[in-house]
C-alpha positions, 0 to 999 in steps of 0.5 A: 500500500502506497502512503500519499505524501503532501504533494502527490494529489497531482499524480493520484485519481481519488482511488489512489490510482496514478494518473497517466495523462496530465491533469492540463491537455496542454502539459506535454505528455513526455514530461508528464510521463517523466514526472510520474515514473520519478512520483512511482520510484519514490513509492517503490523506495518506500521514503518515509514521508514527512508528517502532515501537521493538522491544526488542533480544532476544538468540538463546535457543540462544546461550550456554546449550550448546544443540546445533543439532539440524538437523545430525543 
């Protein structure tokens, strides 16, 4: 299984599946191809990618008197 590194979204269906024709018609083909075989190597190699830092964002319904309407 491949781990998705910041970055590779431009390589990827949202199946996780690598892109062969470039996102622009206008990118050339040649150099699409070039750039996916490298975004593939990386994955063979199995580099660690760099952690994704996530802004901590407290619960919306904590603290603003919003009742848990599940309860009925």
């Amino acid at each position: 299984m491949s781990i998705l590194r910041p970055g590779d979204e431009r390589f990827h269906y949202s199946d996780g599946s690598h892109r062969w024709i470039p996102p622009d018609p206008d990118y050339d083909q040649k150099v699409w191809d070039e750039e996916v075989r490298q975004h593939k190597e990386k994955h063979l190699r199995n580099e660690k990618p760099e952690p994704r830092r996530r802004l901590a964002v407290p619960d919306r319904a904590q603290g603003r008197g919003e009742r848990d309407l599940s309860q009925g």
